[in-house]
C-alpha positions, -999 to 999 in steps of 0.1 A, spaced: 0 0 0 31 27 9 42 14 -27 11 26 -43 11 57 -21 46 64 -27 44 67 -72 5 79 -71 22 112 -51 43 126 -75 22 119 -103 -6 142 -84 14 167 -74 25 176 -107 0 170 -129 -18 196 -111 14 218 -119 14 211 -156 -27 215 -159 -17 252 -143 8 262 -168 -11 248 -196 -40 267 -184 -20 298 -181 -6 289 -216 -36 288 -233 -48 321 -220 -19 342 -227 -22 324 -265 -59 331 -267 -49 372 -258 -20 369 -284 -42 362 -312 -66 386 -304 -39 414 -302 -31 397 -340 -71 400 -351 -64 433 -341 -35 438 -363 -49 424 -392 -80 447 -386 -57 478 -389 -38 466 -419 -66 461 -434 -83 494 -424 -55 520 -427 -71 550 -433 -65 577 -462 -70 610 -447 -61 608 -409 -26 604 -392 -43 583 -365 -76 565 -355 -84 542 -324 -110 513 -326 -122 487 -301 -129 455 -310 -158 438 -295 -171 403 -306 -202 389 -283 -204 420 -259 -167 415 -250 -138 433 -258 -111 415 -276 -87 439 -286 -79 479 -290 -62 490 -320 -41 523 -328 -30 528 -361 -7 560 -364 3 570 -399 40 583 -398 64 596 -426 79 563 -439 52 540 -430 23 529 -405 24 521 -367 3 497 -351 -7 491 -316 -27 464 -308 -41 452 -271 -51 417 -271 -79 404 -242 -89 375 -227 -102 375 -194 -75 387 -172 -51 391 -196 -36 417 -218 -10 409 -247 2 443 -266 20 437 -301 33 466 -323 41 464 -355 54 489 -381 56 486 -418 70 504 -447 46 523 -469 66 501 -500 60 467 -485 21 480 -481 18 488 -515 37 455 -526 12 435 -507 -16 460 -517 -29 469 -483 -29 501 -498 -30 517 -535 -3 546 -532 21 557 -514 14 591 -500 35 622 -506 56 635 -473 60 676 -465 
């Protein structure tokens, strides 16, 4: 009986360990890619005329992820905020105005001052 005692301890002790981290895992991952829905959004949705425009996302009364884009001289910025739960994941991203217009995310490259 000891015996059986003595391998069934470990085994519950850190299974409960791994079904934590996983757990934590799979939160953190489910924030990441809704910081990258966000991204695609805003590459998606650069805008012509303004420098810079904020959007929430929301899917089933729950917010998923804030977006910045901010046009600059050489290319766009954006700032995503993924959410799930808890947890908050930001990823930002910049990209040439050339590499934008090679992937046609936009149709022209706009003139600087």
């Amino acid at each position: 009986m000891k015996l059986v005692i003595m391998l069934l301890l470990p085994i519950l002790m850190f299974g409960q360990t791994i079904e934590k981290e996983s757990g934590f895992k799979d939160k953190v991952d489910t924030a990441y890619a809704n910081a990258m829905k966000g991204v695609y959004y805003a590459l998606e949705n650069i805008p012509e005329r303004k420098n810079s425009v904020s959007k929430d996302l929301i899917s089933d009364d729950e917010l998923i992820a804030k977006v910045k884009i901010s046009k600059g001289i050489s290319g766009v910025s954006v700032n995503a905020v993924g959410f799930h739960n808890s947890y908050k994941v930001t990823v930002e991203v910049y990209r040439d105005y050339k590499s934008l217009k090679k992937e046609k995310l936009i149709d022209y490259i706009p003139r600087t001052k």
